[in-house]
C-alpha positions as CSV (number, residue, x, y, z in Angstrom):
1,X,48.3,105.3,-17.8
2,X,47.7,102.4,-20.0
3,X,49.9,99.3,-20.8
4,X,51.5,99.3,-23.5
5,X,51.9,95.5,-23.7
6,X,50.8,93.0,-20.9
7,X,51.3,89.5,-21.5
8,X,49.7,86.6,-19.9
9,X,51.6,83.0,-19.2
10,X,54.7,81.1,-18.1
11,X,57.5,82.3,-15.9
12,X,60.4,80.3,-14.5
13,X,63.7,80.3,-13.9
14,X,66.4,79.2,-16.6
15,X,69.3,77.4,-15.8
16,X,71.2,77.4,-18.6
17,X,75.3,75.5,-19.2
18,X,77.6,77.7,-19.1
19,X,79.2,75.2,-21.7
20,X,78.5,74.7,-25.0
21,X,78.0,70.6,-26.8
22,X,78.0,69.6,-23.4
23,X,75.3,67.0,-22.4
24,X,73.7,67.6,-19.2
25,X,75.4,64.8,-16.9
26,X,78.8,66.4,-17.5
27,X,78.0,69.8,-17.5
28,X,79.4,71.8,-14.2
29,X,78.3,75.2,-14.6
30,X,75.3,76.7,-14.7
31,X,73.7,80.3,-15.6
32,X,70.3,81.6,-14.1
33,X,68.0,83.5,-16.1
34,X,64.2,84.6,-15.7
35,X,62.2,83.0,-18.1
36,X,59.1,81.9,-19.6
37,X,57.5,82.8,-23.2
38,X,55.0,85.0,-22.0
39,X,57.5,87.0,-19.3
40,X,60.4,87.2,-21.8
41,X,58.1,89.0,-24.5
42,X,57.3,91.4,-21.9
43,X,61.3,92.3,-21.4
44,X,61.9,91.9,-24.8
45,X,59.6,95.2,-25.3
46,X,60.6,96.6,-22.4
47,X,63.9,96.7,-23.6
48,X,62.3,98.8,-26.8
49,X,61.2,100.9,-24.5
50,X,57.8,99.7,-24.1
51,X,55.4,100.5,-21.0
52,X,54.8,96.2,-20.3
53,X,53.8,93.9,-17.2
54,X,53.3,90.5,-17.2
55,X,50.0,88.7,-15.2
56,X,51.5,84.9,-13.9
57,X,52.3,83.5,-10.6
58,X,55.4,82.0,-8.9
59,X,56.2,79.5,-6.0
60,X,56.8,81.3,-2.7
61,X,60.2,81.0,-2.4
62,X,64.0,82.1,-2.8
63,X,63.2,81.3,-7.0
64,X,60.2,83.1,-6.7
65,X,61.9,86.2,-4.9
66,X,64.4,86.2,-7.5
67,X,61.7,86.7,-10.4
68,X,60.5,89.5,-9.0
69,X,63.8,91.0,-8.8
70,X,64.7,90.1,-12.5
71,X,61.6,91.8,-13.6
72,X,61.7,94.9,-12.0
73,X,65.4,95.2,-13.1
74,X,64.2,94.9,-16.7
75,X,61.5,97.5,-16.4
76,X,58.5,95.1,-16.7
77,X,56.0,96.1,-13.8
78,X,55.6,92.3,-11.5
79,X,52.1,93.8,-9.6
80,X,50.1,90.8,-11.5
81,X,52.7,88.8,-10.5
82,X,51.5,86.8,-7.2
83,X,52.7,83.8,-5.2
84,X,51.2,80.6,-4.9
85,X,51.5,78.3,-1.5
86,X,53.0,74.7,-1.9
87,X,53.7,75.1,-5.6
88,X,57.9,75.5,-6.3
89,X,58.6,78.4,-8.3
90,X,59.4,76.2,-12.0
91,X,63.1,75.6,-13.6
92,X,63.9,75.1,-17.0
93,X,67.4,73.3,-17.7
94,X,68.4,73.1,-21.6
95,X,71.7,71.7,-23.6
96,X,73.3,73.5,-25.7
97,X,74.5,71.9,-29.4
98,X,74.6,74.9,-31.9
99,X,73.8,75.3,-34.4
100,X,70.4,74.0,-34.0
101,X,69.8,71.5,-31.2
102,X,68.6,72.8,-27.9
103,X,66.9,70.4,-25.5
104,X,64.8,71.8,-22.9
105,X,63.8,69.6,-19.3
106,X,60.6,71.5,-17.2
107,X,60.7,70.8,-14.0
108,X,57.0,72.0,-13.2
109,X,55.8,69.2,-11.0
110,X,53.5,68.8,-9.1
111,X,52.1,72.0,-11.2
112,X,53.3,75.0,-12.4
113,X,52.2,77.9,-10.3
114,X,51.9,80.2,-13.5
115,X,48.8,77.6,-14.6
116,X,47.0,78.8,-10.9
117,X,46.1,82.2,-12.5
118,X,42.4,82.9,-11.2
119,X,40.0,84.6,-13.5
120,X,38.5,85.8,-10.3
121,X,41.8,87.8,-9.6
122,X,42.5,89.4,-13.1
123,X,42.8,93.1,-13.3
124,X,40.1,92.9,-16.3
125,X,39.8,96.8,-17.2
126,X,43.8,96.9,-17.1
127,X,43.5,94.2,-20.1
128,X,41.4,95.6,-21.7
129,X,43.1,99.4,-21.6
130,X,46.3,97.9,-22.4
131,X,47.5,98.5,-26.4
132,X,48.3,95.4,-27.2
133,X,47.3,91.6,-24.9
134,X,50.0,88.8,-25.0
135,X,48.3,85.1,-24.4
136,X,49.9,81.6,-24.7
137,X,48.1,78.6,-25.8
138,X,50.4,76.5,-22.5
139,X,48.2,79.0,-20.8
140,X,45.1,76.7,-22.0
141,X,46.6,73.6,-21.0
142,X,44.9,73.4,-17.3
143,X,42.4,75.1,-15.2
144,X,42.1,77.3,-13.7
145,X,44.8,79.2,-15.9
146,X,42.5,77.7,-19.5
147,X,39.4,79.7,-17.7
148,X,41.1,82.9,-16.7
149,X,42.8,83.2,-20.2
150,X,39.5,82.6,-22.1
151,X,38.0,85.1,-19.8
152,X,40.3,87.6,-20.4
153,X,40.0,87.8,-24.2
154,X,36.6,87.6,-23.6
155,X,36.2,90.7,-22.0
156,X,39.2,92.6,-24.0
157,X,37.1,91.5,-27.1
158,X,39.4,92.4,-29.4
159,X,40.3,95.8,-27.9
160,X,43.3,97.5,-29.2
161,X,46.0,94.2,-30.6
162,X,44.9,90.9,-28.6
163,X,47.9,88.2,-30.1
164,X,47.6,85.2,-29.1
165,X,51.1,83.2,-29.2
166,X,50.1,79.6,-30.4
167,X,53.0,78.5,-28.2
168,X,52.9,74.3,-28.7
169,X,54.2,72.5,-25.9
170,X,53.2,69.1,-26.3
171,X,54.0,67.7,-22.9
172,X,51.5,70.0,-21.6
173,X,49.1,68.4,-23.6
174,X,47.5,64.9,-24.1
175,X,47.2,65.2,-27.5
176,X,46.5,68.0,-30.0
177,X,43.1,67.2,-30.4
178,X,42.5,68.1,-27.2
179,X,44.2,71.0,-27.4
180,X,42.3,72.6,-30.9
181,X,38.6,73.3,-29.1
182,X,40.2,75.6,-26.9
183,X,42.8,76.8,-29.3
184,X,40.2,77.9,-31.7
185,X,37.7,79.6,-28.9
186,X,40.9,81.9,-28.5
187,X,41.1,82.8,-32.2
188,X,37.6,84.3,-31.9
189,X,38.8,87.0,-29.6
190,X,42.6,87.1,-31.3
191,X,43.6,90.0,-33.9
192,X,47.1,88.9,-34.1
193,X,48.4,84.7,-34.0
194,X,51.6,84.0,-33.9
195,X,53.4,80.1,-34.6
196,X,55.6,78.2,-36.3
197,X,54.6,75.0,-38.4
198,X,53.9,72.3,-35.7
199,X,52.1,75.4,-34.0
200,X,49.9,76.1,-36.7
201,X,49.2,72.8,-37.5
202,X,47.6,71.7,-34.4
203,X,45.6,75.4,-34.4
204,X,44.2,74.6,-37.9
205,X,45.0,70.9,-38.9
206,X,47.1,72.7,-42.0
207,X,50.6,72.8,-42.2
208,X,51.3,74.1,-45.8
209,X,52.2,78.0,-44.7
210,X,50.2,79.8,-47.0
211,X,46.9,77.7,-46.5
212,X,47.5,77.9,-42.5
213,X,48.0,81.9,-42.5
214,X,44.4,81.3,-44.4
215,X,42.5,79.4,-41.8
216,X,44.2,81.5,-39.3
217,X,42.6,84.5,-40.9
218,X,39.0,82.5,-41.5
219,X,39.4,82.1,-38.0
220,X,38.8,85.4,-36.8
221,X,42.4,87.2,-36.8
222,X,43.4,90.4,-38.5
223,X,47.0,89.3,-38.6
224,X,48.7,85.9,-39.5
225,X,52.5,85.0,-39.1
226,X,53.7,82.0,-39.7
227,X,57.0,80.8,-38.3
228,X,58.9,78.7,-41.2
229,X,62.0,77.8,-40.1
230,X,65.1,78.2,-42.3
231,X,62.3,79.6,-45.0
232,X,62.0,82.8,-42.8
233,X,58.6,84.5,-41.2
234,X,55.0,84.6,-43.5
235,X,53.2,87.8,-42.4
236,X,49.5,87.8,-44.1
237,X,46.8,90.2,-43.0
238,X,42.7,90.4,-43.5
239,X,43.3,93.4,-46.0
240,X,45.6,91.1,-48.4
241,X,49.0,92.2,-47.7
242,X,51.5,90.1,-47.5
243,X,55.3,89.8,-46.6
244,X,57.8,87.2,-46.6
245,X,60.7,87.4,-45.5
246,X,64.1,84.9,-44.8
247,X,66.0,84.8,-41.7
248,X,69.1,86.5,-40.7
249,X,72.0,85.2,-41.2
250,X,73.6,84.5,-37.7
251,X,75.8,82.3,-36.1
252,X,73.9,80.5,-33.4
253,X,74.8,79.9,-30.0
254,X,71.4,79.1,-28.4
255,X,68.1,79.4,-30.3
256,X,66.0,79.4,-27.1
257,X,64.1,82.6,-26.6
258,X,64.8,83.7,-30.7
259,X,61.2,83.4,-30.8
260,X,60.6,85.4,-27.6
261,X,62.5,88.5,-28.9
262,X,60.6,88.4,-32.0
263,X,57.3,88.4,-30.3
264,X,58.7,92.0,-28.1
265,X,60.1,93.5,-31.3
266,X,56.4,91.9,-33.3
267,X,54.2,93.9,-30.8
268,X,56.7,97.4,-31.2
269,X,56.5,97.3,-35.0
270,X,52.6,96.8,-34.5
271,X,52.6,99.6,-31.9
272,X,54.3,101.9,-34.5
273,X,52.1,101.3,-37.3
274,X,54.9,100.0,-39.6
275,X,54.2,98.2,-42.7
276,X,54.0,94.2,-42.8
277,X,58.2,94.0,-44.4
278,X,59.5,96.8,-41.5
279,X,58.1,94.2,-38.8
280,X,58.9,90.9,-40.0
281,X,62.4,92.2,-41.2
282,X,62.8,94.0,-37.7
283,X,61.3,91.0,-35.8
284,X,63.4,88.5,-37.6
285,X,66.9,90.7,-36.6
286,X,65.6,90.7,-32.5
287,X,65.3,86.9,-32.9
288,X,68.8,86.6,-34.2
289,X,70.2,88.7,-32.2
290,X,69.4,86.9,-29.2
291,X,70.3,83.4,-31.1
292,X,73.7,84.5,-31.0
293,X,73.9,84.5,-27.5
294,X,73.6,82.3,-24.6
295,X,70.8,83.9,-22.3
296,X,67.2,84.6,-23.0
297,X,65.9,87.7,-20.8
298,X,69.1,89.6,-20.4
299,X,70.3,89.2,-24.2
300,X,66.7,90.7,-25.5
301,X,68.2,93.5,-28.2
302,X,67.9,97.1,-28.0
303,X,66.4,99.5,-30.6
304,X,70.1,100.3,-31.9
305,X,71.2,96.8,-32.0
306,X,68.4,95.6,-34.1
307,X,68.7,98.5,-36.8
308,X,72.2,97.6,-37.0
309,X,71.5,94.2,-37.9
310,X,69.0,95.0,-40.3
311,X,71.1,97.6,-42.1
312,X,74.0,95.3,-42.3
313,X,71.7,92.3,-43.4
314,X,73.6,90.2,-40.5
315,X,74.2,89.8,-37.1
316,X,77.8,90.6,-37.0
């Protein structure tokens, strides 16, 4: 049987204070968490009751072990999941200052394993057979991971939903220029980008939301969403529908992984065939959802708890 979703990128672990507006020298307590962008999206729809695995690669080590663990406790199949000698399994540390400051320290040195994935090694007909394919633009940041992601879209060639999450880090990267070539090879094999502002901007040297969703789509995407902030989410598509919509209101306790749990809930409205308004507005509640609470992975929303929020127009 067929994937519903498989997603392609960064794991890690999370270690996240257990105290609030606490800078990290005096923080005491800690919470681990899987994580990673691409791995998070994968529980996220998991958690929606989507079939999803996740193609990346760990250190092989205690951290490692634990991944695997997470995942398969979350339903998200870890078979592409594969270990890498010498590398450490990567930890993410973040502080936390709600409402809207949130740090975040990678420890991936010497080199994150998850940037080791082989195009030689990729289950390519699973890609392709798979509904919808999740990739990351850190996945572009260094070979061999840049090759095996290009390869993969390659051969899916637009199959089914390909999205490709524009996913800016910029200390993964020189510069942005040297980011954009590869950036825009993905967008010929992408029906779906995802990104906020700075995201966009470096994908299409346009910031202004309207005019990026429009290079997006003159880029070769069916689908453009653009991220804006405290303005809400910009859906346009190739056909000429449109939807805007504003955030939830929420009290924020940690805004990592927002974005993750709209990408899980983003590929479920796809998979449903809803209209453009349904996703966004269902997409913007999973983001809030999990801003209100501490974790990333294990606070991804279920089906109930997102209607709720959208039929009460909060996230009580």
């Amino acid at each position: 049987m067929a994937y519903d979703l498989i997603t392609m990128g960064r794991i890690g672990v999370d270690l996240y204070p257990l105290q609030t507006g606490v800078p990290l020298p005096q923080v005491t307590s800690f919470g681990k968490f899987l994580g990673g962008s691409a791995t998070n999206v994968a529980v996220a729809a998991s958690r929606l009751g989507r079939r999803t695995a996740v193609i990346t690669r760990t250190g092989d080590d205690p951290f490692g072990t634990y991944l695997h663990e997470a995942l398969t406790g979350f339903g998200v199949d870890d078979r592409w999941v594969t270990p890498v000698q010498g590398l450490p399994t990567p930890v993410t540390f973040c502080e936390v200052f709600p409402p809207d400051d949130f740090p975040l320290y990678f420890y991936r040195q010497p080199k994150a394993p998850d940037l080791e994935i082989d195009a030689h090694e990729l289950d390519l007909d699973a890609i392709r057979d798979a509904s919808v394919f999740w990739v990351t633009g850190t996945g572009l940041s260094e070979e061999p991971s840049r090759t095996a992601t290009l390869a993969a879209l390659a051969h899916r060639d637009k199959a089914g939903l390909t999205v490709f999450d524009l996913d800016w880090r910029p200390m993964f990267w020189k510069d942005p220029d040297a980011a954009r070539p590869f950036y825009a090879e993905a967008l010929k094999h992408t029906t779906v980008a995802v990104g906020n502002l700075d995201e966009v901007e470096v994908a299409t040297g346009v910031r202004e939301p309207r005019e990026a969703a429009r290079a997006l789509l003159d880029a070769g995407v069916e689908l453009a969403v653009v991220k804006q902030g405290p303005k809400g989410v910009l859906a346009v598509d190739s056909k000429g529908n449109e939807a805007e919509v504003p955030p939830l209101p929420v009290n924020v306790l940690n805004g990592l992984g927002a974005g993750d749990a709209f990408g899980g809930s983003l590929c479920h409205g796809l998979l449903a065939g809803w209209d453009l308004e349904k996703i966004m507005r269902h997409a913007n509640a999973a983001g809030a959802i999990v801003a209100s609470r501490l974790e990333c992975s294990s606070a991804m929303p279920t089906v109930t708890e997102i209607e709720d929020a959208v039929a009460a127009g909060a996230v009580l």
